[in-house]
NUKOLLO-109756 format. One record per residue (C-alpha): y, z, x. Coordinates in pm, whole numbers, plus 50000, padded with zeros to 5 digits. Layout:
NUKOLLO-109756
     py     pz     px
      Y      Z      X
...
END
This chain:
NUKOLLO-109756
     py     pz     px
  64686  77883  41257
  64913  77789  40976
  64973  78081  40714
  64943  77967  40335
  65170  77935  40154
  64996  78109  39831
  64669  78216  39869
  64396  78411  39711
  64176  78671  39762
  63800  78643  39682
  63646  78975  39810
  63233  79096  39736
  63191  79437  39777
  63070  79524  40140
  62686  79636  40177
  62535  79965  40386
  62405  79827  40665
  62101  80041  40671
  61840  79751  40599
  61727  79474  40454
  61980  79322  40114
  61819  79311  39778
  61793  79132  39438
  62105  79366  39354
  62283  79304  39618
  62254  78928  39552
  62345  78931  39204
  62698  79060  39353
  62710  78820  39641
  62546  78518  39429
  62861  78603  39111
  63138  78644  39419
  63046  78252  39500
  63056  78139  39208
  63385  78244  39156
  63503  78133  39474
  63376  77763  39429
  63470  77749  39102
  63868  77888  39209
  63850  77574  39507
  63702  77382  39228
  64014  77462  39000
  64254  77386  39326
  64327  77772  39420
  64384  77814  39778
  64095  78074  39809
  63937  78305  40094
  63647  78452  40033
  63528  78715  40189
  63361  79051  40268
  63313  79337  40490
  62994  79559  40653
  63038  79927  40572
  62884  80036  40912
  62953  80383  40865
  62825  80683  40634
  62521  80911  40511
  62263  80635  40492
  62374  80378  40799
  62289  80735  40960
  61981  80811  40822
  61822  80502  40859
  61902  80503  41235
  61701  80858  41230
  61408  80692  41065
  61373  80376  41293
  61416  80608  41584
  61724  80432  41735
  62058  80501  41827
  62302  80418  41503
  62515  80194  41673
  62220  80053  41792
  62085  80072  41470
  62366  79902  41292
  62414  79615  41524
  62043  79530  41419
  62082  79536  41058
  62467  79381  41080
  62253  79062  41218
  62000  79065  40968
  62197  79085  40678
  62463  78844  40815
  62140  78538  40831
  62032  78704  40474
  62431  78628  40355
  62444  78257  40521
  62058  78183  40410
  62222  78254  40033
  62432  77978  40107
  62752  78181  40008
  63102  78028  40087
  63238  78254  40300
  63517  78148  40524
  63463  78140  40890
  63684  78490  40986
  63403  78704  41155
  63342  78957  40937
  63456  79305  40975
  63278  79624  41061
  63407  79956  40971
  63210  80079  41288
  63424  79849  41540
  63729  80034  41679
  63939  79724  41618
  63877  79800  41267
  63820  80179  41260
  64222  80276  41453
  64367  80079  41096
  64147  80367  40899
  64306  80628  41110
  64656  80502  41090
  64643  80499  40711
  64521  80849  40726
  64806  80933  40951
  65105  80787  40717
  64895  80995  40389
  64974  81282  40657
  65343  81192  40705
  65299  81179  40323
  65204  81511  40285
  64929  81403  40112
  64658  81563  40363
  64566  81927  40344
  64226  82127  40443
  64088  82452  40221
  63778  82621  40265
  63595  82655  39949
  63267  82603  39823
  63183  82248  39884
  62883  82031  39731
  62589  81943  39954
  62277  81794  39953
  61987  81939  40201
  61755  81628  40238
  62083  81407  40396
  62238  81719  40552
  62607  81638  40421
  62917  81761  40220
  62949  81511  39925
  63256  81478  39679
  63205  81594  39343
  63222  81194  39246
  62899  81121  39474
  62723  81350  39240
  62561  81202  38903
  62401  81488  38704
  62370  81742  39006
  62208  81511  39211
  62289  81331  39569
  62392  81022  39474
  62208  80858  39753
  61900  81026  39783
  61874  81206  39411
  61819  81570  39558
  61972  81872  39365
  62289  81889  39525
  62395  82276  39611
  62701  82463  39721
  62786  82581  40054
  63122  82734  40166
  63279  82512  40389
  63632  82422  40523
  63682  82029  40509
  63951  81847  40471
  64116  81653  40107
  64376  81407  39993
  64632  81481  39748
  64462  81203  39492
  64575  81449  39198
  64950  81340  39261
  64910  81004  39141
  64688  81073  38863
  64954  80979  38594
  65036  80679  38764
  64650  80583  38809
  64581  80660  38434
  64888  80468  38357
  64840  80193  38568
  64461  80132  38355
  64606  79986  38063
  64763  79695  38278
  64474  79567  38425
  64476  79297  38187
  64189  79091  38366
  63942  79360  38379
  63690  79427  38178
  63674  79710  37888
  63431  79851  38026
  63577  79875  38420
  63890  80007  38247
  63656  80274  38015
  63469  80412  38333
  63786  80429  38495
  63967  80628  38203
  63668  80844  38169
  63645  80929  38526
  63993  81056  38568
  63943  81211  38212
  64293  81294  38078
  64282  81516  37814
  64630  81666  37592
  64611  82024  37532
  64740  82387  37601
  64745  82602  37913
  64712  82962  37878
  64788  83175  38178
  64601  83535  38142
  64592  83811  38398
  64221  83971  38370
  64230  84314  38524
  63902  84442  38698
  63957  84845  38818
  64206  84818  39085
  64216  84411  39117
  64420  84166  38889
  64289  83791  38855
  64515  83518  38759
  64321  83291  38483
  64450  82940  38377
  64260  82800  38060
  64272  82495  37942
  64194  82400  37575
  64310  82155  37297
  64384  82406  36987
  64699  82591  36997
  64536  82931  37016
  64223  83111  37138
  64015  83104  36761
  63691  83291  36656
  63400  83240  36784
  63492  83106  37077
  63419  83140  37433
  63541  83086  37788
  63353  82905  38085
  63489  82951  38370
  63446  82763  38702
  63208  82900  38940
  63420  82918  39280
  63678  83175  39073
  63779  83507  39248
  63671  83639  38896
  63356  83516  38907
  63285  83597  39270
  63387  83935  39236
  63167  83967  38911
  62873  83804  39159
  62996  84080  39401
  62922  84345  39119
  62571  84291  39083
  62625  84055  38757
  62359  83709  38815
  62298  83451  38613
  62065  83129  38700
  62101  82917  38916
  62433  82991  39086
  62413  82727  39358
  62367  82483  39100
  62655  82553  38850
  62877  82503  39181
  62790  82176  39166
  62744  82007  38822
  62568  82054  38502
  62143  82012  38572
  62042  81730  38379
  61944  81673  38035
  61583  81773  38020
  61610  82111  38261
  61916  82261  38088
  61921  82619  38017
  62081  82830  37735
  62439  82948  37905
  62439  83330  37955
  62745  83500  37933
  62871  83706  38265
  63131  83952  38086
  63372  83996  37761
  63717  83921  37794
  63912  84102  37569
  64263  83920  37438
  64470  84022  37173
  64176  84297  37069
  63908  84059  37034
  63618  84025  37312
  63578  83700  37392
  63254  83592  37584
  63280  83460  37922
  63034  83217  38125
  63025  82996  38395
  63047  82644  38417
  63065  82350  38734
  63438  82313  38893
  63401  81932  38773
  63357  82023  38424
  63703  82212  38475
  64059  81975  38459
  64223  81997  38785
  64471  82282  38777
  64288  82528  38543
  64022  82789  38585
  63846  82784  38255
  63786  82554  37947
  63713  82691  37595
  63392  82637  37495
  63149  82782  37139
  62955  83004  37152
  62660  82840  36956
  62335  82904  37171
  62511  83129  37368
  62266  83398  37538
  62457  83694  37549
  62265  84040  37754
  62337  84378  37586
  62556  84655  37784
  62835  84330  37923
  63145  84443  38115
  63480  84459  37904
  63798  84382  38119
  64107  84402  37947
  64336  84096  37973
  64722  84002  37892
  64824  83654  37784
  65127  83591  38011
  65227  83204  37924
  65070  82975  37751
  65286  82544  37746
  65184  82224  37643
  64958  82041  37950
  64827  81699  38025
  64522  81790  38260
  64280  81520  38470
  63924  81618  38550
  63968  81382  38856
  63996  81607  39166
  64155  81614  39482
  63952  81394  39738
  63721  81532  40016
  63760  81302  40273
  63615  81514  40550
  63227  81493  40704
  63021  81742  40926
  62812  81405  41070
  62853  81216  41406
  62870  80854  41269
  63200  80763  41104
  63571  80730  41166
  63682  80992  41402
  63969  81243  41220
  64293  81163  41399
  64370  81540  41424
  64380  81760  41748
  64346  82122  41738
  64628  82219  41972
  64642  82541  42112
  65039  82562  42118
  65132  82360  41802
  64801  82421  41544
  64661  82138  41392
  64838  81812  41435
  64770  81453  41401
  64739  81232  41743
  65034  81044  41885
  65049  80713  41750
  65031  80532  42072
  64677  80674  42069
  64480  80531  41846
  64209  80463  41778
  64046  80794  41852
  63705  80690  41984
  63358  80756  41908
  63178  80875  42238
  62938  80553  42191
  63289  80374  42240
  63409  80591  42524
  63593  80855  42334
  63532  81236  42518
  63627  81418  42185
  64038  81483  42359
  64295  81323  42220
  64712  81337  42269
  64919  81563  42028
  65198  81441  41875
  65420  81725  41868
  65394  81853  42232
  65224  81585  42408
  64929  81726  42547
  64569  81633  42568
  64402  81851  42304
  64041  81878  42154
  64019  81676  41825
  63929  81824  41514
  63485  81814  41460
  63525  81583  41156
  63465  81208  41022
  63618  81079  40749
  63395  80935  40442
  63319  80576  40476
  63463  80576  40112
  63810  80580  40287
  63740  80288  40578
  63587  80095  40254
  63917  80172  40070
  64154  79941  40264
  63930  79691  40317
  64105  79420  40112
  64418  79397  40349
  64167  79347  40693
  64119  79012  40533
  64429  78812  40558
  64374  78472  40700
  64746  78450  40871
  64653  78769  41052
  64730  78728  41416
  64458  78922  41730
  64527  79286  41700
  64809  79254  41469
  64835  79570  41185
  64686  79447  40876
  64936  79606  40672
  65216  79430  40821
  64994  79093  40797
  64936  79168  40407
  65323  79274  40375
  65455  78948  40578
  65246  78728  40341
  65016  78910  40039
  64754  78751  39835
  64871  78637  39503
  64582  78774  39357
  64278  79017  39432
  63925  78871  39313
  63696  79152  39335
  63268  79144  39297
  63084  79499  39230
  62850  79646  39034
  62957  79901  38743
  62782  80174  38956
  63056  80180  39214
  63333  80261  38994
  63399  80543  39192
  63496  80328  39488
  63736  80192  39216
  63934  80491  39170
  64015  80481  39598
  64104  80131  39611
  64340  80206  39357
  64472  80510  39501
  64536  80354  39824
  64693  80062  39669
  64955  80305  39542
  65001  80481  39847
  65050  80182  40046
  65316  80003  39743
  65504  80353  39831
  65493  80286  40183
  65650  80013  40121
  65349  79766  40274
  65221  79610  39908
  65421  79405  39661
  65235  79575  39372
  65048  79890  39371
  64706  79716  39184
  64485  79562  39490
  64291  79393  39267
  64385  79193  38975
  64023  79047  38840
  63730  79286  38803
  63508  79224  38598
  63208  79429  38683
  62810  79342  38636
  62545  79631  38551
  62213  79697  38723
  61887  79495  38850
  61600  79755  38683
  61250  79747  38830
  61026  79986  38816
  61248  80201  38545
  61437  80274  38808
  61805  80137  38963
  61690  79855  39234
  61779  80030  39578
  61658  80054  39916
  61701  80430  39862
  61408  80381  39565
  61168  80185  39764
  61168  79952  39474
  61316  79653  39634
  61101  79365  39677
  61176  79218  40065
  61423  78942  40034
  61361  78759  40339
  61018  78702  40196
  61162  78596  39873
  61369  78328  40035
  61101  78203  40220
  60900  78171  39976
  61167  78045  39678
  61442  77938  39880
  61801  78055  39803
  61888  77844  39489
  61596  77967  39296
  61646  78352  39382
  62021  78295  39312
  61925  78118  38981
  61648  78416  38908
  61942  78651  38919
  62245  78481  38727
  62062  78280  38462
  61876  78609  38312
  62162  78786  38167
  62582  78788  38195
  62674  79041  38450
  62740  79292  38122
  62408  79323  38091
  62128  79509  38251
  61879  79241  38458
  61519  79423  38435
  61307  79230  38708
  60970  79076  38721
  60762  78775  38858
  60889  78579  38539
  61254  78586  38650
  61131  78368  38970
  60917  78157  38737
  61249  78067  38513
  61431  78022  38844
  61199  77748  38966
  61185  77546  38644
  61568  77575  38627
  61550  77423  38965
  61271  77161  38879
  61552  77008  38623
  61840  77003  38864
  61621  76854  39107
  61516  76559  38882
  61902  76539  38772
  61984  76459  39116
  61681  76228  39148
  61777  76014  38880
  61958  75642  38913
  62144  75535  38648
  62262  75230  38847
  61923  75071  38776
  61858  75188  38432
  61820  74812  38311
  61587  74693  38574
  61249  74551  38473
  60975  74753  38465
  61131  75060  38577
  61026  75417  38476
  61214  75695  38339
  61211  75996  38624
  61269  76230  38327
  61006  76033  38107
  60746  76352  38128
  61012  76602  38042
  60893  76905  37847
  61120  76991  37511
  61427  77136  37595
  61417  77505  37712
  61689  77759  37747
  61691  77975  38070
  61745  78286  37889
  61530  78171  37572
  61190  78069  37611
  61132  77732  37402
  61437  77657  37252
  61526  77313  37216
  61882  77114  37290
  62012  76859  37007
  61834  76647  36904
  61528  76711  37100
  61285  76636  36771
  61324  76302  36883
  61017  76137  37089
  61112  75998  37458
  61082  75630  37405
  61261  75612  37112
  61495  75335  37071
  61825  75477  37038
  62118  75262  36897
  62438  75272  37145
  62632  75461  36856
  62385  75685  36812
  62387  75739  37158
  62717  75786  37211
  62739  76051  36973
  62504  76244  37156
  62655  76207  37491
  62977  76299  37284
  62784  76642  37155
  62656  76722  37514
  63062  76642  37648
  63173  76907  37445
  62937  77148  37490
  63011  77138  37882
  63377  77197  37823
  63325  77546  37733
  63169  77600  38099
  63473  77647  38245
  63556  77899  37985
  63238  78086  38083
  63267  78112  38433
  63632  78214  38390
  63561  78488  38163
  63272  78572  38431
  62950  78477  38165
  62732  78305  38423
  62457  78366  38201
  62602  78170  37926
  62732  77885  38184
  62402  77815  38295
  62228  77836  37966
  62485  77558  37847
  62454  77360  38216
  62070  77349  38159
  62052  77289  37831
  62279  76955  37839
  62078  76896  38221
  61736  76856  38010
  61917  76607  37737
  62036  76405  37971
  61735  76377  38135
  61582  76313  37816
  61872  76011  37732
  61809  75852  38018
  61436  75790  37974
  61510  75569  37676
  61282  75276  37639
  61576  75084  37486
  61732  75059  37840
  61971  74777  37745
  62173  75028  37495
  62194  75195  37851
  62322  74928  38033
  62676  75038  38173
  62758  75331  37941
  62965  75528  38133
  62971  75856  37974
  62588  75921  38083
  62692  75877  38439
  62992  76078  38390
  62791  76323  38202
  62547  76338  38557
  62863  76367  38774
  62993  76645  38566
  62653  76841  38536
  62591  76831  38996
  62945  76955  38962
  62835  77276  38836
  62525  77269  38974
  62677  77275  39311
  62852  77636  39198
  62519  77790  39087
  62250  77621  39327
  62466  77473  39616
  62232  77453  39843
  61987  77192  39652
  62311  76999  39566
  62465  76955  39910
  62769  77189  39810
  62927  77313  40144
END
């Protein structure tokens, strides 16, 4: 195969494989080909692709449900959603498409984990460590929105636990950095991003707290110069000082919760204070807050103490302010890469009874699943001998986190795809999400770093456009198979096809904007398609002949897909009004130069506003060309060229019904 010479990277974000896709999976899938048709359209050298992420929580759980084994499972739902991705009609070039489950895929996702080792970027702790009951799992404190799973929306609790993290927190000044560049993003990608890593400028104070016979190191973080009145100190709920105050007989509600995050909005409770602190002679209260809530590196925040519930007859520990230096803190912590389930990327670590805990030999990889043939042995790479691997996964967050550089098209059969990318990179990273997986953001960008370090990357950014699209509502809820809220889309597409579901989806709203779904949406995507339809019905060759009638002649008044009723230029006028050629030609001129800001839409992602503008000029045309004065008609070029123009974009939005490959 001959390697490009410059190429780009169009890449959708890869789907659970755990069922059926939905409506909000196809508004990513249905923007991602847009963009790529309208990239081949403007002469890029584009692949387009994506990836299944086989492995995690609810590939897992769905197995369980449907009774079957999960690589069983998977295999199922990997065919049904690939017929659900080519019945879309999407672009996708002909590269099988990778599974994080495959081992061909899955040694890469070890490998990388091995040269973060050699990076000394890997580490384990025991600690207490977020989890949610109802999926059985250890979650990172970023799969947690509002102290729920963010899966299945259970209270998440705390359970001591000894997993294994990644050094993230080394590159957060670099990552923060790094957000201002990201000049084709949008403000709002960039905002989450900023407010998820959550820098904050501010002073450290270093106090020892002294407890009868114990002393307690305490780092507080706050952004006034000094401790002032009326102030108090929340400290993070997996502190020695707060176990040993636990240990003491002091309670407070909910314990098991405050590991975790704050409880939402509408079940919050007044903070109680646990003990006084006394510094510099005054007693400051103390209470206890999530370890998210705390910047990474500190054990306490300052807080008021407005609403503060403080119980008579509180402990009084006397405390010495030892340092105290200007900080720059992150709330972003270190990443738990680590799971206690069966289906995912085996660790590549051996628990060696000579050398401890060291990573496999190279030459070893991949460590296998037992579906696979693995027998849970692997080599170590210190002493050379066959050694029981460590009982861990990794998070599918971290096989989904390299997924870019599996996609090269030069790649050779079984060649490293970080040497591919390195021999020949994309020139540029297209990349199709929802605002909801932000998150997944933050680890693409991470291990774009790691691997410019490495030395495998050009540029530590993997992706240069994101643009970002916010939710399909129904119900008042997030669309999601989790929510049982999804209506079935292999129904849909029988019964619609894929140009009117696709046009159901991208003609409500831009991608900025929340879609909330109903039977309506499919009724807009139909007539949307009833004008396209008749667009590529109509013959302008024979617009003079005798007795012919205009295929647009019973056109309804011009109506906008996202506004009901309102009319294009000029639509007062009757159809079979004679229309002078000058007169005419002004309107075709109007329509031309509406259309060139098209271009401009799609580039600065507004579908919505692209196919307002398509349709719009679609139902004058239509309109023009029903003209009893059919002589004025008679070889005007611009109305053909207008047609041309208008299936031009049509193919990018509703390919199928236009031909589009």
């Amino acid at each position: 195969m001959q390697e490009p010479d410059d190429w780009e990277l169009n890449f959708d974000s890869a789907p659970f494989c755990n069922g059926s896709l939905h409506l909000g999976h196809v508004r990513t899938y249905a923007l991602g080909d847009v963009r790529a048709r309208w990239l081949r359209a403007q002469g890029m050298n584009v692949f387009y692709a994506t990836t299944f992420d086989a492995f995690g929580i609810p590939n897992e759980i769905g197995a369980e449900e449907a009774g079957l084994p999960t690589d069983v499972y998977v295999m199922h739902q990997i065919e049904r959603i690939t017929a659900q991705l080519s019945a879309l009609h999407l672009s996708y070039d002909s590269s099988p498409i990778e599974s994080y489950s495959c081992p061909g895929y899955y040694r890469w996702t070890q490998w990388l984990f091995l040269r973060l080792w050699d990076m000394g970027l890997v580490y384990d702790a025991a600690q207490p460590t977020p989890y949610c009951a109802r999926c059985d799992a250890f979650l990172a404190h970023s799969q947690i929105n509002e102290g729920q799973c963010w899966r299945c929306e259970s209270i998440v609790v705390s359970r001591q636990s000894a997993q294994w993290y990644i050094r993230t927190t080394q590159y957060n000044d670099r990552l923060y950095s790094g957000i201002d560049g990201l000049a084709d993003w949008s403000d709002r990608a960039r905002n989450l991003l900023r407010s998820h890593m959550g820098r904050t400028h501010g002073w450290c104070h270093k106090l020892a707290v002294t407890i009868g016979d114990q002393q307690f190191a305490l780092t507080v973080f706050m952004t006034e110069s000094e401790i002032v009145k009326e102030a108090a100190l929340a400290v993070r709920s997996d502190h020695l000082l707060i176990e040993r105050l636990s240990a003491d007989g002091v309670t407070f509600p909910d314990r098991e919760l405050f590991q975790v995050a704050k409880r939402r909005t509408g079940e919050s409770e007044t903070p109680r204070a646990v003990c006084f602190l006394r510094i510099d002679g005054r007693a400051i209260p103390v209470t206890v807050t999530p370890p998210r809530e705390v910047p990474h590196g500190t054990d306490a925040i300052v807080t008021g103490v407005q609403d503060l519930d403080i119980p008579s007859n509180l402990a009084d520990y006397d405390t010495t302010l030892l340092t105290r230096s200007s900080v720059t803190v992150y709330r972003a912590q270190d990443w738990l890469v680590s799971r206690n389930r069966k289906w995912g990327t085996p660790l590549p670590l051996v628990r060696c009874a000579e050398c401890g805990v060291q990573p496999v030999s190279g030459d070893s990889l991949p460590v296998l699943l037992p579906v696979h043939g693995g027998e849970g042995h692997s080599i170590c790479s210190k002493c050379g001998s066959r050694q029981p691997l460590v009982d861990r996964v990794l998070d599918c967050f971290f096989d989904d986190g390299w997924s870019f550089y599996s996609t090269a098209p030069h790649r050779l059969s079984g060649e490293n795809p970080f040497e591919a990318w390195k021999r020949r990179p994309a020139s540029k990273v297209h990349f199709h999400s929802g605002y909801d997986t932000y998150v997944y953001l933050h680890v693409f960008r991470f291990i774009g770093y790691t691997l410019f370090d490495l030395g495998y990357t050009d540029q530590p950014e993997p992706i240069q456009f994101y643009q970002g699209h916010d939710l399909i509502i129904a119900g008042d809820k997030k669309m999601a198979k989790s929510m049982g809220n999804a209506p079935d889309l292999d129904d849909l597409l029988e019964r619609y096809g894929s140009d009117v579901i696709r046009l159901s989806v991208l003609a409500n709203a831009n991608p900025a904007k929340t879609v909330v779904w109903s039977e309506d949406r499919l009724k807009q995507g139909q007539r949307i398609m009833r004008s396209v339809q008749d667009l590529m019905a109509l013959d302008l060759t024979a617009v003079d002949s005798p007795g012919r009638e205009g295929r647009a002649g019973d056109a309804p008044a011009v109506d906008s897909p996202g506004r009901e009723g309102r009319a294009g230029p000029d639509s007062g006028r009757a159809n079979g009004s004679t229309l002078a050629a000058a007169q005419l030609q002004r309107q075709i001129d109007r329509i031309t130069k509406r259309l060139d800001k098209v271009d401009l839409f799609i580039e600065e992602y507004r579908i919505g506003s692209a196919i307002d503008t398509v349709y719009t000029a679609t139902r004058d045309v239509l309109r023009l060309s029903a003209s009893d004065d059919r002589q004025n008609l008679v070889g005007l070029a611009g109305l053909v060229g207008l047609r041309l123009k208008l299936l031009s974009f049509w193919a990018l939005f509703a390919p199928k019904t236009t031909g589009a490959k």
